[in-house]
C-alpha positions as a Markdown table, in Angstrom:
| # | Residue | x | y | z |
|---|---|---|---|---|
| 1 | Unk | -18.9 | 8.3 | -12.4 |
| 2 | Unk | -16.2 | 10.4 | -13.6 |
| 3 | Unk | -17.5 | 13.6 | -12.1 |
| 4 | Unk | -17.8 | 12.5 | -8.8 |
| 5 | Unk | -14.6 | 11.3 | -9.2 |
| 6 | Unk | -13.6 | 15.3 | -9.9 |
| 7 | Unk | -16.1 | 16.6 | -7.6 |
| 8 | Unk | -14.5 | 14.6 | -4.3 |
| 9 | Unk | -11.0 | 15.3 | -6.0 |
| 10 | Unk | -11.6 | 19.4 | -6.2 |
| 11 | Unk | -13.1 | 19.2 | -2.5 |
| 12 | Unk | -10.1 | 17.1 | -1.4 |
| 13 | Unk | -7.6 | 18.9 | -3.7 |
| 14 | Unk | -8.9 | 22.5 | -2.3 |
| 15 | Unk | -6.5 | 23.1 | 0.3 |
| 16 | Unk | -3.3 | 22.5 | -1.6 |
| 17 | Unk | -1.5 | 25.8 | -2.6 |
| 18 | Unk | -2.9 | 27.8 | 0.6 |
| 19 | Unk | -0.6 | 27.3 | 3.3 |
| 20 | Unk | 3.0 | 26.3 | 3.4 |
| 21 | Unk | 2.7 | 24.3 | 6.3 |
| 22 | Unk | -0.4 | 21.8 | 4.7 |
| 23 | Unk | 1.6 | 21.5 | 1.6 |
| 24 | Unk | 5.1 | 20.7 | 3.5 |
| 25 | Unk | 2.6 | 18.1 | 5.7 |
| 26 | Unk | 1.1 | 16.6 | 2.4 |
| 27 | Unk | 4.8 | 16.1 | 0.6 |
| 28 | Unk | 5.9 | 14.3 | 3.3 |
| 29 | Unk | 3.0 | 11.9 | 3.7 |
| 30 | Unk | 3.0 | 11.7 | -0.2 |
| 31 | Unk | 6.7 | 11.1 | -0.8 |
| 32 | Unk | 8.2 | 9.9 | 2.4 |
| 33 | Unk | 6.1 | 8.1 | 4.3 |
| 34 | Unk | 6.3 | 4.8 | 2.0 |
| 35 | Unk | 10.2 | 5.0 | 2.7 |
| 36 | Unk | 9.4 | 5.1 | 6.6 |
| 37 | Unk | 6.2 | 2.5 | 7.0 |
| 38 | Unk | 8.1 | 0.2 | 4.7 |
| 39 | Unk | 11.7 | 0.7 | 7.4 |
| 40 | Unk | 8.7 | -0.1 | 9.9 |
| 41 | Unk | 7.6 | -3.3 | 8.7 |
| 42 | Unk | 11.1 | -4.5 | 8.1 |
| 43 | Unk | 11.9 | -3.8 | 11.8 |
| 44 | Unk | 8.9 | -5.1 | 12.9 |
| 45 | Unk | 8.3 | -8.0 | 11.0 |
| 46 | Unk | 11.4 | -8.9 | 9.6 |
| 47 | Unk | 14.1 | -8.6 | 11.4 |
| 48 | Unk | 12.5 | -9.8 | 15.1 |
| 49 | Unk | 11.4 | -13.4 | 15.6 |
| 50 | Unk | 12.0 | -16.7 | 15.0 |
| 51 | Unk | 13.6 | -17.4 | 11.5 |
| 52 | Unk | 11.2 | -19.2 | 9.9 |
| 53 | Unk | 8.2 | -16.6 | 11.2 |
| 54 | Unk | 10.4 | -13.8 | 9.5 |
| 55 | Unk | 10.5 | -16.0 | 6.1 |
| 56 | Unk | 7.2 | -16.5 | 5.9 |
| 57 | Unk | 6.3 | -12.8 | 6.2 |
| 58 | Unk | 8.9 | -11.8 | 3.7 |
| 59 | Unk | 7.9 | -14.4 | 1.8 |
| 60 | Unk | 4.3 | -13.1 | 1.8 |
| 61 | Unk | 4.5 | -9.5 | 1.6 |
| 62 | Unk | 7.2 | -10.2 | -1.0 |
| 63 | Unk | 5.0 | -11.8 | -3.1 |
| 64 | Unk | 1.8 | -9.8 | -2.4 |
| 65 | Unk | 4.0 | -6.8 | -4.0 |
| 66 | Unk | 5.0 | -8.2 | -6.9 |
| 67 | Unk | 1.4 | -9.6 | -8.0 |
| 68 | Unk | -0.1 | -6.3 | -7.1 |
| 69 | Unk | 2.2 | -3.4 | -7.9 |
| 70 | Unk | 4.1 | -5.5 | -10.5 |
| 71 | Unk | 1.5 | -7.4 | -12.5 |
| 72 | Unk | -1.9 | -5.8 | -11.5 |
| 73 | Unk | -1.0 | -2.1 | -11.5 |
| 74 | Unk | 1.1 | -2.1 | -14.8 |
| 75 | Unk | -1.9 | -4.8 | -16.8 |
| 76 | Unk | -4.7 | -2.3 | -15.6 |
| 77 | Unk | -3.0 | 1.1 | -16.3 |
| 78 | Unk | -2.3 | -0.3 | -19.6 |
| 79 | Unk | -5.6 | -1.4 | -20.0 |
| 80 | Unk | -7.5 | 2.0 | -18.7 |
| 81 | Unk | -5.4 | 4.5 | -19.0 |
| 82 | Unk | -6.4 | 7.7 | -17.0 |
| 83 | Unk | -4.7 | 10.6 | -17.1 |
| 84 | Unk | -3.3 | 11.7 | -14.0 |
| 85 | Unk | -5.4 | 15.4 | -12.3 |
| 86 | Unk | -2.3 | 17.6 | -13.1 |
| 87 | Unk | -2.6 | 16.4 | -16.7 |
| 88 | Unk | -6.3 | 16.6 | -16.8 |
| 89 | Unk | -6.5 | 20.1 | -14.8 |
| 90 | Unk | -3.8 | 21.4 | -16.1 |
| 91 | Unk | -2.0 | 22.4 | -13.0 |
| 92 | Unk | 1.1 | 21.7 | -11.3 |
| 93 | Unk | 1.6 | 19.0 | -8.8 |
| 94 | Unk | 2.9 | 19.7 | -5.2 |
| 95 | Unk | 5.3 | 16.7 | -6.1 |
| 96 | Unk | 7.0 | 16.1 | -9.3 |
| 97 | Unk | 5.4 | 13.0 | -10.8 |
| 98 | Unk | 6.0 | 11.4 | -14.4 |
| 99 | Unk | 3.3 | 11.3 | -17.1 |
| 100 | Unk | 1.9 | 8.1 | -16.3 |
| 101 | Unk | -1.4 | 6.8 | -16.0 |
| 102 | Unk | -2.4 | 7.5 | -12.7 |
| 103 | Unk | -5.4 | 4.4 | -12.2 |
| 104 | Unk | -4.5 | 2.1 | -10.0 |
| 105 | Unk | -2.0 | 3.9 | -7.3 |
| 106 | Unk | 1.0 | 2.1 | -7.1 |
| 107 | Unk | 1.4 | 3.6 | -3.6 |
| 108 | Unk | -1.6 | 2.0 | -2.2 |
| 109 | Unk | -0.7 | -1.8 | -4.3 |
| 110 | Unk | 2.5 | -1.7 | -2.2 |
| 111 | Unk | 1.8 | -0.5 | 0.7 |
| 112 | Unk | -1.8 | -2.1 | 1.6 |
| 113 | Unk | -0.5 | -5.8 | 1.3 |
| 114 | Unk | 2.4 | -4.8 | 3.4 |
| 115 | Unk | 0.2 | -3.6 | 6.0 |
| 116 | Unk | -2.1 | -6.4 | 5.5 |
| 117 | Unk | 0.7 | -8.8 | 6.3 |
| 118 | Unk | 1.8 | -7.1 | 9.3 |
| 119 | Unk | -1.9 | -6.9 | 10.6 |
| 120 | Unk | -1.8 | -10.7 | 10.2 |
| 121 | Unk | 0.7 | -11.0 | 12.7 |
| 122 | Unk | 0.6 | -8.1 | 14.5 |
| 123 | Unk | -3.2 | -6.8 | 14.8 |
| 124 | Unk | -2.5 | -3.3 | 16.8 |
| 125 | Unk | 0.8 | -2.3 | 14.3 |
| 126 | Unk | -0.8 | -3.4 | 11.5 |
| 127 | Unk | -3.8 | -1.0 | 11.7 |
| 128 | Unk | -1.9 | 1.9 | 12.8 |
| 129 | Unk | 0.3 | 0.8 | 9.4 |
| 130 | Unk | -2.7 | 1.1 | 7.2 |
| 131 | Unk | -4.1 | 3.9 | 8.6 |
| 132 | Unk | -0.9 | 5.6 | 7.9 |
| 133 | Unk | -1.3 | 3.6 | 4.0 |
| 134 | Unk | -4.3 | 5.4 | 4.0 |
| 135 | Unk | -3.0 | 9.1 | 4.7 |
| 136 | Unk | -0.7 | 8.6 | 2.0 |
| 137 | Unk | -3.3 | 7.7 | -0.4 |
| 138 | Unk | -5.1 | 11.0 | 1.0 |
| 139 | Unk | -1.9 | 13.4 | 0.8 |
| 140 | Unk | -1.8 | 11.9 | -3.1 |
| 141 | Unk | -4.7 | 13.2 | -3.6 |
| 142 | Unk | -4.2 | 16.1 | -2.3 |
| 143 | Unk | -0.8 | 16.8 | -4.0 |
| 144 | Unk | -2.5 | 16.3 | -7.1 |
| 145 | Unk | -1.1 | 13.7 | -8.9 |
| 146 | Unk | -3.9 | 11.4 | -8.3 |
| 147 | Unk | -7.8 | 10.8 | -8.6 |
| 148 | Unk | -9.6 | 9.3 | -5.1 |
| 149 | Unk | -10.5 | 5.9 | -7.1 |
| 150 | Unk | -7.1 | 5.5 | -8.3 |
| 151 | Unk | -6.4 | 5.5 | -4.4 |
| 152 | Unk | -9.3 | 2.9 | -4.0 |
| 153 | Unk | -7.9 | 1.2 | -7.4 |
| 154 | Unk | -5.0 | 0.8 | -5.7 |
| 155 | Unk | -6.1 | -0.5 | -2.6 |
| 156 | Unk | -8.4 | -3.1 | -4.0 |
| 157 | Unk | -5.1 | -4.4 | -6.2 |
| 158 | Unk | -3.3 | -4.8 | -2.8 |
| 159 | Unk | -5.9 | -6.9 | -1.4 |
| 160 | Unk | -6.3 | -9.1 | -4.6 |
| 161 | Unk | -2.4 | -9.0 | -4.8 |
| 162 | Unk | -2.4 | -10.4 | -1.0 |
| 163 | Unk | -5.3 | -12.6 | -0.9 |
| 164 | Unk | -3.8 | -14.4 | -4.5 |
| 165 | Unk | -0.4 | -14.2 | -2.1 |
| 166 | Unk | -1.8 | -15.8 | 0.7 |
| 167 | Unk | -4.0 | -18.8 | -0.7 |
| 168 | Unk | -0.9 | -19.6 | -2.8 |
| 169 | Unk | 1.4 | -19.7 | 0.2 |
| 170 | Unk | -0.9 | -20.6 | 3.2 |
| 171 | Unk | 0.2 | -24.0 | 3.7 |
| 172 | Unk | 4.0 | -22.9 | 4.1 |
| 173 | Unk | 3.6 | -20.0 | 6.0 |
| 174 | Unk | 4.6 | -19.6 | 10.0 |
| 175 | Unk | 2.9 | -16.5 | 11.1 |
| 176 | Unk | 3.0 | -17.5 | 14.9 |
| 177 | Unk | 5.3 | -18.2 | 17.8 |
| 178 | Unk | 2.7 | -20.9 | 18.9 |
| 179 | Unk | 3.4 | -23.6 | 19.7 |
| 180 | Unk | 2.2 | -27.0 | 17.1 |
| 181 | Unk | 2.3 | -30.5 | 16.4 |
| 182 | Unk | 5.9 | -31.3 | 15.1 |
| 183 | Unk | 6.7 | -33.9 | 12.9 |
| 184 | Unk | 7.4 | -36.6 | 15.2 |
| 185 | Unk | 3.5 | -36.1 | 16.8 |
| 186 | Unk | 4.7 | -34.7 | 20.1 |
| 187 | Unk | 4.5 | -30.7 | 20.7 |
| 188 | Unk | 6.9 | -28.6 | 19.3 |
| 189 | Unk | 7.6 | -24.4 | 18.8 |
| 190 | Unk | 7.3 | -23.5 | 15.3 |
């Protein structure tokens, strides 16, 4: 498994080193993009709606982060440390990164539940929010600091890390301006 882990990592890794322009494109996807998708979803999902819809999501991707990138990520790295490519390879990174063990991608544990919450409310952002999650789990790659199954490591502890999130918080979440029964048993807006 680990070769074909190297094999899709030198074919995706290839480019990197050639052109100014790709590797200016893959910093910014690798480094900056988090900074921008995450200014997106607080815009989008935080800061427009009713008050107890933009609780709820906060509340939700709030919590999805914390059980992926803060308990899943750190408990698995520990457990299965892999070294990161540029450690491996021995090569430098397009983007510094600290010797750390580079399975699951922290990147793709914050981001995907994020993206996962927005899609829940808002199906057309929310794709283009994880397709953007997944370029910057490509430009990693890319920049060399980590291995394609980190990226899907990383993606699966999102989804664990939002699913645990959501099951846990499903009967107090508001994730619709619809209207519902209110407490007295006539209609009210949530």
């Amino acid at each position: 498994m680990t070769s074909l882990n190297e094999l899709i990592f030198q074919s995706m890794h290839s480019p990197a080193g050639r052109f100014f322009i790709v590797d200016m494109s893959v910093v910014f996807l690798a480094r900056y993009l988090i900074y921008i998708l995450t200014a997106y979803f607080i815009f989008t999902a935080i800061l427009r709606g009713k008050w107890r819809k933009r609780l709820s999501l906060l509340s939700l991707a709030t919590l999805s982060v914390i059980l992926s990138r803060g308990i899943i990520v750190p408990v698995v790295g520990f457990l299965f440390y892999n070294p990161r490519p540029f450690v491996s390879l021995g090569f430098e990174p397009l983007i510094n990164h600290v010797v750390t063990s580079s399975f699951p991608s922290g990147h793709m544990a914050f981001l995907v539940p994020v993206g996962l919450t927005l899609w829940l409310v808002r199906r057309k952002a929310g794709t283009w929010f994880l397709a953007a999650t997944l370029l910057v789990g490509v430009a990693r790659v890319v920049a060399g600091v980590h291995w394609p199954f980190d990226i899907l490591g990383g993606i699966l502890s999102g989804i664990i890390g939002f699913g645990v999130a959501y099951v846990l918080l499903k009967k107090f979440l508001v994730l619709g301006d619809t209207r519902a029964p209110s407490e007295e048993g006539g209609i009210g807006e949530i």
